[in-house]
DSSP file (Angstrom, degrees, kcal/mol; ACC not computed):
  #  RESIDUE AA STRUCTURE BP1 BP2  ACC     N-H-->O    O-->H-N    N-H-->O    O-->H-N    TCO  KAPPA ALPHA  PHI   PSI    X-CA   Y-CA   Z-CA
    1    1 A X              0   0    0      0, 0.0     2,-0.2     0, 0.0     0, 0.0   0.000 360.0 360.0 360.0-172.6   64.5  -11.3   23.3
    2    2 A X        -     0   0    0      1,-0.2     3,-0.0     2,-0.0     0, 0.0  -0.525 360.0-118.3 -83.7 150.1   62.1  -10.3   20.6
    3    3 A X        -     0   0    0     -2,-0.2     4,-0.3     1,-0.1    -1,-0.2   0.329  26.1-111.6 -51.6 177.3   59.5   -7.5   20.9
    4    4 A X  S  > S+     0   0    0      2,-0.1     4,-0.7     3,-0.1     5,-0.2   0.797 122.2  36.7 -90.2 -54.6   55.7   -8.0   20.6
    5    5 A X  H  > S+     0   0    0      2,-0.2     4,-2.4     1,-0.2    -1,-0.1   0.679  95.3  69.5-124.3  34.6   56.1   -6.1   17.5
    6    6 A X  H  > S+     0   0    0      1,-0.2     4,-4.6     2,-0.2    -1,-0.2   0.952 115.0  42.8 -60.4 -59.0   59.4   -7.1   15.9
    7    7 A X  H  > S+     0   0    0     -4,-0.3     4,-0.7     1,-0.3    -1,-0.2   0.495 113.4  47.2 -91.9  12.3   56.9  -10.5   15.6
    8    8 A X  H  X S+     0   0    0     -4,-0.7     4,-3.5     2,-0.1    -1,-0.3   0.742 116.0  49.0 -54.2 -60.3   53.6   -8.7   14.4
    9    9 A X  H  X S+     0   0    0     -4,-2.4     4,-0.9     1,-0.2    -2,-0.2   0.890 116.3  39.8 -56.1 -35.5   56.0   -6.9   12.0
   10   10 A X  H >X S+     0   0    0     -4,-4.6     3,-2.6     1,-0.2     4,-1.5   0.995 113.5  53.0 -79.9 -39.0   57.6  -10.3   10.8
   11   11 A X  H 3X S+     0   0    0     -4,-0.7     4,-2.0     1,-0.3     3,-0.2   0.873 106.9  54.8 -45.2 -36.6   54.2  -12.4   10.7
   12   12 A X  H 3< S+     0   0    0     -4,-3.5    -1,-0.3     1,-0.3     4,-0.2   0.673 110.8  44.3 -92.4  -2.3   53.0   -9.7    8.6
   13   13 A X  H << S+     0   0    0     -3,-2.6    -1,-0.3    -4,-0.9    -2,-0.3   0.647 112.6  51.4 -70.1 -24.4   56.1  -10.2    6.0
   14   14 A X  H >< S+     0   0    0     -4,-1.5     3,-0.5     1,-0.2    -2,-0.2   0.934 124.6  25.2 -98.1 -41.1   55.9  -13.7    5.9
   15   15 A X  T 3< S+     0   0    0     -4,-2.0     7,-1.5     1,-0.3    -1,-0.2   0.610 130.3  43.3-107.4  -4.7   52.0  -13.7    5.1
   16   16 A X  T >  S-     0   0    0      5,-0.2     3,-2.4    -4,-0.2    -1,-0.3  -0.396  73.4-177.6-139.4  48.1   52.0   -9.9    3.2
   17   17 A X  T <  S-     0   0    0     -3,-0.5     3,-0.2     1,-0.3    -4,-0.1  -0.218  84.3  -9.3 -75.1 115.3   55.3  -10.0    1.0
   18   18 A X  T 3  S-     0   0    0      1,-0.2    -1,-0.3    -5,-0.1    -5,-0.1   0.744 134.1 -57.4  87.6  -7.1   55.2   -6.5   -0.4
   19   19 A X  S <  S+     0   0    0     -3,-2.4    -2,-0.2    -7,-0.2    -1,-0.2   0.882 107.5 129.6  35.3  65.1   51.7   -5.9    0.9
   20   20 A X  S    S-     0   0    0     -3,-0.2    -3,-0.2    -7,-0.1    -4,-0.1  -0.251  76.3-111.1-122.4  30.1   50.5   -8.4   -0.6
   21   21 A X        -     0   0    0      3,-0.1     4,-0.4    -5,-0.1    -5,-0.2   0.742  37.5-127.7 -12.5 128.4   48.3  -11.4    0.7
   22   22 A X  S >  S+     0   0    0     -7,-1.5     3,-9.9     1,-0.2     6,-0.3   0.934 105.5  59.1 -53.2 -69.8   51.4  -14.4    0.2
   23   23 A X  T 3  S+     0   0    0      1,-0.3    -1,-0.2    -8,-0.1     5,-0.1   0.584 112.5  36.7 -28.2 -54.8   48.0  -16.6   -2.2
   24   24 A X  T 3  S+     0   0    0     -3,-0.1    -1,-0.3     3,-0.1    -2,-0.2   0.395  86.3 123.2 -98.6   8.0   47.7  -13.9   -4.5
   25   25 A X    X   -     0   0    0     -3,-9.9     3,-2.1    -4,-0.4     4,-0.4  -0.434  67.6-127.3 -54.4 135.9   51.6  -12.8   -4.8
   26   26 A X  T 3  S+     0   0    0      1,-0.2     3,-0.3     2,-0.2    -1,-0.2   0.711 107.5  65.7 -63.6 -17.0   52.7  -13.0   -8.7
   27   27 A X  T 3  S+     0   0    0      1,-0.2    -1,-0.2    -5,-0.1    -2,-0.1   0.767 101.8  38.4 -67.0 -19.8   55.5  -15.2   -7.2
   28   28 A X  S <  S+     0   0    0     -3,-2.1    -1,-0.2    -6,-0.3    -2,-0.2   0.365  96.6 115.4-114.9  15.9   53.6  -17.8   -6.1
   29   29 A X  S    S-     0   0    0     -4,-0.4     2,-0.4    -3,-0.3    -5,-0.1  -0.339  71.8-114.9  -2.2 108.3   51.4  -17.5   -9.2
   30   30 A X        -     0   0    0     -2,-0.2    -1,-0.1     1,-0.0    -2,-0.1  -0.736  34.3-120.6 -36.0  97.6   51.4  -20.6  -11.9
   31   31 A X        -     0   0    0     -2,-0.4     2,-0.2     1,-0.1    -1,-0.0  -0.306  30.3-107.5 -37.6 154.0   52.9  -19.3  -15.2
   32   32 A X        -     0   0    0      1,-0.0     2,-0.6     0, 0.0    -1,-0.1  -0.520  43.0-110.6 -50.7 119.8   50.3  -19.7  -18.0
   33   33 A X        -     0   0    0     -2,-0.2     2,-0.4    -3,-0.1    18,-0.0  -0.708  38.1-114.0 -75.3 131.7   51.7  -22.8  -20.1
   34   34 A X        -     0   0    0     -2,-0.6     3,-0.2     1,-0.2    -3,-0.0  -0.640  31.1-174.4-101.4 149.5   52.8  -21.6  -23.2
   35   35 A X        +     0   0    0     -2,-0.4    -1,-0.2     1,-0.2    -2,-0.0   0.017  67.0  92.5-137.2 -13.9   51.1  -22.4  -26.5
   36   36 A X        +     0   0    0      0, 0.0    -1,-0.2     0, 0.0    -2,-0.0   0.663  54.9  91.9 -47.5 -34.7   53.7  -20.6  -28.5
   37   37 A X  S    S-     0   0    0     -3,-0.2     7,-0.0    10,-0.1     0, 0.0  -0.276  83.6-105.3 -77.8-178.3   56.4  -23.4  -29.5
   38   38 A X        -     0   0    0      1,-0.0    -1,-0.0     0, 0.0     0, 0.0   0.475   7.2-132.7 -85.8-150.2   55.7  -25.1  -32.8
   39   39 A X  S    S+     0   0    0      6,-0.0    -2,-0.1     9,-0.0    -1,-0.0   0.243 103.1  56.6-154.0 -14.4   54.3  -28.6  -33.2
   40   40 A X  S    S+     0   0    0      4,-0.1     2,-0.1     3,-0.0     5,-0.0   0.259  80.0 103.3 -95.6  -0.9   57.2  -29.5  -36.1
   41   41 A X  S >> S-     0   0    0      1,-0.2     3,-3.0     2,-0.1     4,-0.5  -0.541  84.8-118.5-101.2 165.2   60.2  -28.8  -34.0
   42   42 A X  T 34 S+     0   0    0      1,-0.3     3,-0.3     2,-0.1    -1,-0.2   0.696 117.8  55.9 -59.2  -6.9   62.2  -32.0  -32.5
   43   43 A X  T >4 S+     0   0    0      1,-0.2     3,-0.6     2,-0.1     4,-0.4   0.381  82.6  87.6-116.2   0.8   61.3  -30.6  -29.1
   44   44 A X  T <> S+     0   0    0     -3,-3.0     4,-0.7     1,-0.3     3,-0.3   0.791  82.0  54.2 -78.3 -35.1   57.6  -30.5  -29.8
   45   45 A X  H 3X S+     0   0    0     -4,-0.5     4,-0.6    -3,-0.3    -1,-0.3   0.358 115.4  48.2 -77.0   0.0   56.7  -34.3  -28.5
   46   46 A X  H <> S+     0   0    0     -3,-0.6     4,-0.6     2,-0.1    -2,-0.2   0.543 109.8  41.5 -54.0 -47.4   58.4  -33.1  -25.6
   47   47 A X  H  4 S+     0   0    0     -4,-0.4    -2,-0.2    -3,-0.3    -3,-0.2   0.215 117.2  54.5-109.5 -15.5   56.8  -29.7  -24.8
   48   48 A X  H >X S+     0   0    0     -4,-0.7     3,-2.6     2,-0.1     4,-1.6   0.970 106.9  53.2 -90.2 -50.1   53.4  -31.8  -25.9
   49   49 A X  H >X S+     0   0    0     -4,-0.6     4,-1.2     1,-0.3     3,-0.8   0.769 114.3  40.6  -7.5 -80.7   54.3  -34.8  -22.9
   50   50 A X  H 3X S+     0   0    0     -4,-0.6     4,-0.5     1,-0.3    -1,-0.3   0.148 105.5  61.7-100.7   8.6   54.6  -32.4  -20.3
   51   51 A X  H <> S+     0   0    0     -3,-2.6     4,-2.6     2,-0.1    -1,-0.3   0.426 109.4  45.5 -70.2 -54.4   51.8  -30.6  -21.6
   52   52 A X  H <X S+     0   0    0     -4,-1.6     4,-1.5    -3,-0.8    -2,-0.3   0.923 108.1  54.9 -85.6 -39.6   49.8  -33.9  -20.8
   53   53 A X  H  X S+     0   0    0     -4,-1.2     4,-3.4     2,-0.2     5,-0.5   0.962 107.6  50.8 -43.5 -72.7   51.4  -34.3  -17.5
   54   54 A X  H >X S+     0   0    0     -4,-0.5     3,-1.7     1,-0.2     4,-1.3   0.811 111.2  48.9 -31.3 -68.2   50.1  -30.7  -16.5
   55   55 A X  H >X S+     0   0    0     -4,-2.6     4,-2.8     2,-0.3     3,-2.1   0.852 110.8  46.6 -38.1 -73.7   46.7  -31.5  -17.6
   56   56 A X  H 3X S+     0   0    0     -4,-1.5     4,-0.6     1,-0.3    -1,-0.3   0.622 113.9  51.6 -53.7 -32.2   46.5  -34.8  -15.7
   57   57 A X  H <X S+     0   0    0     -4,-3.4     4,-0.9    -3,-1.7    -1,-0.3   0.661 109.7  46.5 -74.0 -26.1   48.0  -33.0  -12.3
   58   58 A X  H <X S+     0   0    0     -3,-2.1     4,-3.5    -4,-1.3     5,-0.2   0.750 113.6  52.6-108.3 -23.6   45.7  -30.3  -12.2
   59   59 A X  H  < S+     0   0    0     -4,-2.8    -2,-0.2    -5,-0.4    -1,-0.2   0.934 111.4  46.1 -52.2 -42.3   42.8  -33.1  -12.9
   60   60 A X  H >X S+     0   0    0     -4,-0.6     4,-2.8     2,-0.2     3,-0.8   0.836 113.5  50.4 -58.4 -64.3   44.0  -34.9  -10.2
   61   61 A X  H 3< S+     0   0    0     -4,-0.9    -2,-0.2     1,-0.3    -1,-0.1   0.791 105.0  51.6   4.5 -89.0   44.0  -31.7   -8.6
   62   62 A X  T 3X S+     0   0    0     -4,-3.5     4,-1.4     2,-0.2    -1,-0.3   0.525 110.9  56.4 -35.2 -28.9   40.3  -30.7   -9.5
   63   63 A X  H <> S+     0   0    0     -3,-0.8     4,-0.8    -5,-0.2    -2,-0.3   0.745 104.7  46.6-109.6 -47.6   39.5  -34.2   -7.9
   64   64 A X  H  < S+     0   0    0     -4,-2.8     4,-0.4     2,-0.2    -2,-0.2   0.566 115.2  48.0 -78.8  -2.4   41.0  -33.6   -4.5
   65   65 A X  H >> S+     0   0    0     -5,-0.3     4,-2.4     2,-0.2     3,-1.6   0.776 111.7  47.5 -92.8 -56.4   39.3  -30.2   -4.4
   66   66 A X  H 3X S+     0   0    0     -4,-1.4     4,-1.1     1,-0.3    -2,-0.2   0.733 120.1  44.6 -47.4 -17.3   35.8  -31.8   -5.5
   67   67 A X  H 3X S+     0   0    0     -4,-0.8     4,-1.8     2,-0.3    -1,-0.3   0.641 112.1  43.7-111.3 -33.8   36.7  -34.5   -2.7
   68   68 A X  H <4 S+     0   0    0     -3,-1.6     4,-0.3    -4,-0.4    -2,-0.2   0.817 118.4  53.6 -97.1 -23.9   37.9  -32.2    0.2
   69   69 A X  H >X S+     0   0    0     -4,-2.4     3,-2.0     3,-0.2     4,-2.0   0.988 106.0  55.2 -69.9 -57.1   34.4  -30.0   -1.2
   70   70 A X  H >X S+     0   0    0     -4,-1.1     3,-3.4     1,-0.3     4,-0.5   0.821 113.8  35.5 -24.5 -98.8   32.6  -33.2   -0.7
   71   71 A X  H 3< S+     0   0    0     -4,-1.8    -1,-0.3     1,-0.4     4,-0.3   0.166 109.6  58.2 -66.7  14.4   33.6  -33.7    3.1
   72   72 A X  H <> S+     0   0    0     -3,-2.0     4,-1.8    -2,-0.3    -1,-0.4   0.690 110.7  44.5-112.2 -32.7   33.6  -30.3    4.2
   73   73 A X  H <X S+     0   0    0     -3,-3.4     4,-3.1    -4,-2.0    -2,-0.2   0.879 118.8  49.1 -73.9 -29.8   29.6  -30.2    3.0
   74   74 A X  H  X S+     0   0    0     -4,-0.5     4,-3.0     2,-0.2     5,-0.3   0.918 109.1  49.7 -46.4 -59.9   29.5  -33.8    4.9
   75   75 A X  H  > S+     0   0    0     -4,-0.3     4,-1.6     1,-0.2     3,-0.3   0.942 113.5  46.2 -70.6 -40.1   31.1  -32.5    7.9
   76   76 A X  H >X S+     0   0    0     -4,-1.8     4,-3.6     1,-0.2     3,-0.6   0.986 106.8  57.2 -52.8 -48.7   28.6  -29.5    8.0
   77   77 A X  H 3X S+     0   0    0     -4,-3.1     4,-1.5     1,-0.3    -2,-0.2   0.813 113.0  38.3 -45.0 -31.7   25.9  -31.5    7.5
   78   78 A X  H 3X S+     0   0    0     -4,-3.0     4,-0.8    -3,-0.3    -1,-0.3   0.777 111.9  58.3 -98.3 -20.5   26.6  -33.6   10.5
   79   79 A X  H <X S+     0   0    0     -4,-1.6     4,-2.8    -3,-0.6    -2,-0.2   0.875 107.4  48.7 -64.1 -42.8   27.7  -30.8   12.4
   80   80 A X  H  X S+     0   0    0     -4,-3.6     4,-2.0     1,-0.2    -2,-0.2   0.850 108.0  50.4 -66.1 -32.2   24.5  -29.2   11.9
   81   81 A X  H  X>S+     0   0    0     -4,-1.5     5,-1.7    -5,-0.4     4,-1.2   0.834 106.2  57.0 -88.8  -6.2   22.3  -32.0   12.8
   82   82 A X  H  <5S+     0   0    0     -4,-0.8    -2,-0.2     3,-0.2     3,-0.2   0.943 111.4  46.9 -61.0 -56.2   24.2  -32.4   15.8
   83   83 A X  H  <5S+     0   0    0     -4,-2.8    -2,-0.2     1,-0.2    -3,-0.1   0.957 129.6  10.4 -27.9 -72.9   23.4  -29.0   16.5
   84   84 A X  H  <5S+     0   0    0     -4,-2.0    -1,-0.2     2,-0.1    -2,-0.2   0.428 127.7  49.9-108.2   9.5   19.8  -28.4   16.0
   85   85 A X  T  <5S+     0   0    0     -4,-1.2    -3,-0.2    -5,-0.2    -4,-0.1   0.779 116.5  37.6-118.4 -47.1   18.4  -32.3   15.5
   86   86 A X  S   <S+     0   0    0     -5,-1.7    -1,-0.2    -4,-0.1    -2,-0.1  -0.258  84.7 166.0 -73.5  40.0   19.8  -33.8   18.2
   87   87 A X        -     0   0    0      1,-0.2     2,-0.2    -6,-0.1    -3,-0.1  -0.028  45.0-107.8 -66.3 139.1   19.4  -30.7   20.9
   88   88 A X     >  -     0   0    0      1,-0.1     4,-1.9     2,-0.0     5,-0.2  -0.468  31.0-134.4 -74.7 152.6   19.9  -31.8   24.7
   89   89 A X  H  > S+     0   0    0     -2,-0.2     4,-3.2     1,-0.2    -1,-0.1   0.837  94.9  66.0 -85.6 -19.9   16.7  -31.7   26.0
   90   90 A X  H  > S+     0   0    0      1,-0.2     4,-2.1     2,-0.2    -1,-0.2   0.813 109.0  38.8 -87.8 -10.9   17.3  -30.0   29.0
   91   91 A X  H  > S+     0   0    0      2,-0.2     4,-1.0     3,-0.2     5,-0.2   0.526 110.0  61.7 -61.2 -29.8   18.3  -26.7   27.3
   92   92 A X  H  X S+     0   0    0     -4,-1.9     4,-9.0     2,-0.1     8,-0.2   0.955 110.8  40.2 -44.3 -73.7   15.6  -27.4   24.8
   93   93 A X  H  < S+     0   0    0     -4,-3.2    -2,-0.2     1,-0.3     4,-0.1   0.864 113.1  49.3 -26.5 -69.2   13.3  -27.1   27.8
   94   94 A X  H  < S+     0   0    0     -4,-2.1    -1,-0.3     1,-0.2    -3,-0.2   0.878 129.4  23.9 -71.0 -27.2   14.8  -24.1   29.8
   95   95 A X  H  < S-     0   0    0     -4,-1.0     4,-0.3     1,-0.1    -1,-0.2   0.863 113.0-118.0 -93.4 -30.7   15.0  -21.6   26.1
   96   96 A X     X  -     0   0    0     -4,-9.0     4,-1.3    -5,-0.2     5,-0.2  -0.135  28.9 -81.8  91.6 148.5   12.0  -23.6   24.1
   97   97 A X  H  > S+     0   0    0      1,-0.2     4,-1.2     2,-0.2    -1,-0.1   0.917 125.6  48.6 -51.9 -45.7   12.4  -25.3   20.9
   98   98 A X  H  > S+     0   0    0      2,-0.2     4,-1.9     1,-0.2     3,-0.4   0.935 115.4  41.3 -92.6 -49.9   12.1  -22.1   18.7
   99   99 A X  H  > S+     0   0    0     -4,-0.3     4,-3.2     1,-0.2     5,-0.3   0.995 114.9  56.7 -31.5 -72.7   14.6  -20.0   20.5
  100  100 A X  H  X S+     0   0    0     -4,-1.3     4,-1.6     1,-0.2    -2,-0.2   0.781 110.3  38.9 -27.4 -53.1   16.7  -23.1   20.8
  101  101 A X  H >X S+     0   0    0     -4,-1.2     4,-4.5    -3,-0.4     3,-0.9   0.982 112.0  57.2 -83.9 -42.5   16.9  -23.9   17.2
  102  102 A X  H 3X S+     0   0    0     -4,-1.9     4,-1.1     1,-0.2    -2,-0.2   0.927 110.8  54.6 -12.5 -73.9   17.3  -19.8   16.2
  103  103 A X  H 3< S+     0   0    0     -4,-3.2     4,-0.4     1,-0.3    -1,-0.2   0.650 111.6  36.3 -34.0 -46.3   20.3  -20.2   18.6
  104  104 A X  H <X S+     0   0    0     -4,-1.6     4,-1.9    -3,-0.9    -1,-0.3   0.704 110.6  57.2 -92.0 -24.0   21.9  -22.9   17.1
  105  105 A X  H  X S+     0   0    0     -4,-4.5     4,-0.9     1,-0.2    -2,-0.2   0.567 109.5  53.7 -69.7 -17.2   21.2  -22.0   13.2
  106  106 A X  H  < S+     0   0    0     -4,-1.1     4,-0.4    -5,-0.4    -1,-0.2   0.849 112.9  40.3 -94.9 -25.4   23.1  -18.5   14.3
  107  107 A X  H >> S+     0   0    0     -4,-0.4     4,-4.3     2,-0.2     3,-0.6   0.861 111.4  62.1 -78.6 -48.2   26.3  -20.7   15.7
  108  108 A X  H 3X S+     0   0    0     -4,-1.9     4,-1.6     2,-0.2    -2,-0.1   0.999 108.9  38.5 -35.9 -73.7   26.1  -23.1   12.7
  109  109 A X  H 3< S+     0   0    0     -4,-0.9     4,-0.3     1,-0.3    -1,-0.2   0.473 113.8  57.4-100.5  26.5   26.7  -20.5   10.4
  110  110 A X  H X4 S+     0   0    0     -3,-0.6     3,-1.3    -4,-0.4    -1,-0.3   0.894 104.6  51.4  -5.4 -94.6   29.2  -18.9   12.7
  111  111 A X  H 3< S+     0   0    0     -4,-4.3    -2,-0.2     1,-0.3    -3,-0.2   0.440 108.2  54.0 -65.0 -16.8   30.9  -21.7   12.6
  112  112 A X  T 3< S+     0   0    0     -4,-1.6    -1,-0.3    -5,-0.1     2,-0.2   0.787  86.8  81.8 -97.1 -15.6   30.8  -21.6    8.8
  113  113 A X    <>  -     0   0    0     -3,-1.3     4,-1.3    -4,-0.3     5,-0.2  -0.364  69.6-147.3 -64.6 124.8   32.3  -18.1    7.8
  114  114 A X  H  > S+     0   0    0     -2,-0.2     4,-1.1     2,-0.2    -1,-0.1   0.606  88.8  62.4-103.7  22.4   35.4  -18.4    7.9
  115  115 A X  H  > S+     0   0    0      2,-0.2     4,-1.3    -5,-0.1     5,-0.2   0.907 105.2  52.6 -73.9 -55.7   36.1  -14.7    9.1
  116  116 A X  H  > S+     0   0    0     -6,-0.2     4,-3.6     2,-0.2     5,-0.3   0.864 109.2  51.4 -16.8 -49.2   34.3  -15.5   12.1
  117  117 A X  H  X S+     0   0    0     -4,-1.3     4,-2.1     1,-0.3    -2,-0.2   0.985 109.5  42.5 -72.6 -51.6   36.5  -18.2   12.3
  118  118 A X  H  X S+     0   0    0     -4,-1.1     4,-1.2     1,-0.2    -1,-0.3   0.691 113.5  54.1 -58.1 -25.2   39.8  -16.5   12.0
  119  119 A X  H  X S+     0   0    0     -4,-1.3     4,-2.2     2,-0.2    -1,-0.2   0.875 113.7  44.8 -72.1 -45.4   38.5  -13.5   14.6
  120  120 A X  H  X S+     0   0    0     -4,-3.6     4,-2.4     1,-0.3    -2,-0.2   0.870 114.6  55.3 -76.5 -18.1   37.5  -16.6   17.2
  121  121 A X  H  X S+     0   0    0     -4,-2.1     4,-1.7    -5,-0.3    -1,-0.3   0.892 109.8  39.8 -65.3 -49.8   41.0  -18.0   16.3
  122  122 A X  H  X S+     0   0    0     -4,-1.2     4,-1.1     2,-0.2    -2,-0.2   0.884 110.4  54.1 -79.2 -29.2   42.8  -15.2   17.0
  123  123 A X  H >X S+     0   0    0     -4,-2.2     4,-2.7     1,-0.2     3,-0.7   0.909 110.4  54.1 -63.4 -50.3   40.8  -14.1   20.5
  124  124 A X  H 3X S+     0   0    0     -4,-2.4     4,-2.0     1,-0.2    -2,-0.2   0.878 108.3  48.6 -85.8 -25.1   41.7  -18.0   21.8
  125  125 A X  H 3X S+     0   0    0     -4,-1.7     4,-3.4    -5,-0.2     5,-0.5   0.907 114.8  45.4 -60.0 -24.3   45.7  -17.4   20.9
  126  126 A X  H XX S+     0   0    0     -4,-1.1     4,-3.6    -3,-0.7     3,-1.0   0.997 115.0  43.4 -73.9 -49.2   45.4  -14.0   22.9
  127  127 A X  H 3X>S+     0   0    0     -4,-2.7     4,-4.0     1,-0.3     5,-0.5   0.999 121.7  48.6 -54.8 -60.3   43.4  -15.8   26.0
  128  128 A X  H 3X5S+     0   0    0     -4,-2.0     4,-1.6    -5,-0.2    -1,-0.3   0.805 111.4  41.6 -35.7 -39.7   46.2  -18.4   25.2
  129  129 A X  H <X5S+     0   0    0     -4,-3.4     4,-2.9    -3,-1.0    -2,-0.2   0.886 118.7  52.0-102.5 -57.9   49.5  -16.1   25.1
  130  130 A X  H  <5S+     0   0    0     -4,-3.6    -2,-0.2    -5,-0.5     7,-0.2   0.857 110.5  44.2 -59.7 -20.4   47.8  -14.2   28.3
  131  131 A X  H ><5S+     0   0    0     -4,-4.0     3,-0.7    -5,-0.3    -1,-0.2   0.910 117.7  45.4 -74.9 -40.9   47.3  -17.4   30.4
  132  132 A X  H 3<<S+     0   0    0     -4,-1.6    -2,-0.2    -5,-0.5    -3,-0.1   0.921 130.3  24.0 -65.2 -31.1   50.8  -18.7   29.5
  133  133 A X  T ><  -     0   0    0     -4,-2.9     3,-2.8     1,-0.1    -1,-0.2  -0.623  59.4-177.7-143.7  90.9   52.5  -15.0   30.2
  134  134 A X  G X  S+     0   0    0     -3,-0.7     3,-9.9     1,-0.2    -1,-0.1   0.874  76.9  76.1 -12.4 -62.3   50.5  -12.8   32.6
  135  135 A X  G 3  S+     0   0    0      1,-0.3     4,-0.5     2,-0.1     3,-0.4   0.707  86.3  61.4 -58.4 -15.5   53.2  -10.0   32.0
  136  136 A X  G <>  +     0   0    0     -3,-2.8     4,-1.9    -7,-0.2     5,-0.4   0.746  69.5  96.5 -62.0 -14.8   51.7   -9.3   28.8
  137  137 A X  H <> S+     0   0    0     -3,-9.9     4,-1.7     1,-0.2    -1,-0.2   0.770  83.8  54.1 -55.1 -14.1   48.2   -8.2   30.1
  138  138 A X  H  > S+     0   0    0     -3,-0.4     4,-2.2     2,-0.2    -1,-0.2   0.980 111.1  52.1 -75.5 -62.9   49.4   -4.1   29.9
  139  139 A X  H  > S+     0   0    0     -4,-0.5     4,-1.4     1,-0.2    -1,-0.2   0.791 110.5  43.4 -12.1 -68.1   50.3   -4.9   26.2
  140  140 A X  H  X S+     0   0    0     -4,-1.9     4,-1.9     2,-0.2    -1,-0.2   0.877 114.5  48.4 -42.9 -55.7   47.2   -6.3   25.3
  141  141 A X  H >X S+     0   0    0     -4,-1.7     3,-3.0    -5,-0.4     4,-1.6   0.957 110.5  49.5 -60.5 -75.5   45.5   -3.8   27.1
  142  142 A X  H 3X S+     0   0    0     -4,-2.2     4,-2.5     1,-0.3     5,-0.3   0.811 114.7  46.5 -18.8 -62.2   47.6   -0.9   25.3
  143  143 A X  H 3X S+     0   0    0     -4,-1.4     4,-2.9     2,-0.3    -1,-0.3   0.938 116.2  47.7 -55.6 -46.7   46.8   -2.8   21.3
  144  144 A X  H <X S+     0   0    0     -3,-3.0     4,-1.4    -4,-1.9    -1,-0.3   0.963 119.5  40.4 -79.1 -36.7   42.8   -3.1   22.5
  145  145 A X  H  < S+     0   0    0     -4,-1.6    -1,-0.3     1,-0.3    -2,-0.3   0.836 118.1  43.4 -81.5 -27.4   43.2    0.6   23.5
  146  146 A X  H  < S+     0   0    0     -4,-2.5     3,-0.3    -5,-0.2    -1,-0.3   0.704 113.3  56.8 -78.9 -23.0   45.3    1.7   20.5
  147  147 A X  H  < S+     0   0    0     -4,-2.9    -2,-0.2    -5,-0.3    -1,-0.2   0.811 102.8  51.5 -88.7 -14.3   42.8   -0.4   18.2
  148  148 A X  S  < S+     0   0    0     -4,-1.4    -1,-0.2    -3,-0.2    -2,-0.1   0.439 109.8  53.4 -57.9 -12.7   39.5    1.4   19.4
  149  149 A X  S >  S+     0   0    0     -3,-0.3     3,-0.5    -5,-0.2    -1,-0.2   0.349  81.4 123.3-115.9   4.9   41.1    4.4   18.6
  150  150 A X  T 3  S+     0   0    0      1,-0.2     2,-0.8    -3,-0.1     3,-0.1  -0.257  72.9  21.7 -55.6 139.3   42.2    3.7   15.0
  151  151 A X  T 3  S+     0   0    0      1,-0.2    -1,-0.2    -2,-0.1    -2,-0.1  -0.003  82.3 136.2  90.5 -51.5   41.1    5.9   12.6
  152  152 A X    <   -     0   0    0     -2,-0.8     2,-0.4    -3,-0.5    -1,-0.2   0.213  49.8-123.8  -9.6 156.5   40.4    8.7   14.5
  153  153 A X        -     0   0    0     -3,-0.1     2,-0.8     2,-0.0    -1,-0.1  -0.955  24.3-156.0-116.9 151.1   41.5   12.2   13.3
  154  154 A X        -     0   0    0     -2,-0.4     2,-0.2    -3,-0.1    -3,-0.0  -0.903   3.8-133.3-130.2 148.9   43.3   14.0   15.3
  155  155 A X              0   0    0     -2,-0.8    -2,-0.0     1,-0.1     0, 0.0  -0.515 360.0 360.0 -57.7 122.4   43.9   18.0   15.7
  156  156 A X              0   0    0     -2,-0.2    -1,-0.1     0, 0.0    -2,-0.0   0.708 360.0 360.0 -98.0 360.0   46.8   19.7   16.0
């Protein structure tokens, strides 16, 4: 079967083409529409049409971003008063109110970085891939041990 880091090596072609983050590859890059062709040639009501199309998809566009912006401010908002407005009372009690909200304003915005997010994402695949196969745990171990030591210089 495959290695541990045959599939590190391919995940990081699929998402690094070239070293390259895939979003910002020039392949997966929009041309520019170009503004060059004439306005008298027969092909010009044509090139203007589809012109008008673009425009109207990337409005459309613009409008599902403003919309998805919309409910991701929603969805904090309600995550956050869940948090700190609604607080269980008996954890209020045992920490104190002030701790208590401190506590939860630092998890909030956690929860809103999404680097954070992508670090706690990756630690629950590893706890995941070690519950489902045990026989990795020496791997693991080996990567945590190889990654504390990155950077280092070493002598010869």
């Amino acid at each position: 079967m495959f290695g541990y880091a045959y599939v590190v090596y391919i995940i990081g072609q699929i998402l690094w083409p070239d070293g390259i983050f895939i979003t910002k590859h020039p392949k997966r890059q929009r041309p520019p529409p170009s503004r060059s062709q004439s306005q008298n040639s027969p092909g010009s009501q044509l090139a203007s049409s589809k012109m008008e199309v673009e425009r109207r998809s990337e409005k459309v566009d613009n409008l599902l971003t403003n919309e998805q912006e919309q409910e991701a401010i929603r969805r904090a908002n309600f995550v956050r008063e869940l948090m700190i407005d609604n607080a269980p009372a008996a954890l209020v009690g045992l920490v104190g109110r002030k701790e208590y909200e401190r506590s939860a304003k630092d998890i909030y915005f956690f929860l809103q970085s999404p680097v954070c997010l992508k670090q706690l994402a990756f630690d629950l695949l590893e706890l995941l891939l070690l519950s489902a196969f045990p026989e990795l745990d020496d791997v693991v171990k080996q990567c945590h041990d190889e990654m504390d030591h990155f950077g280092e210089f070493e002598t010869n």
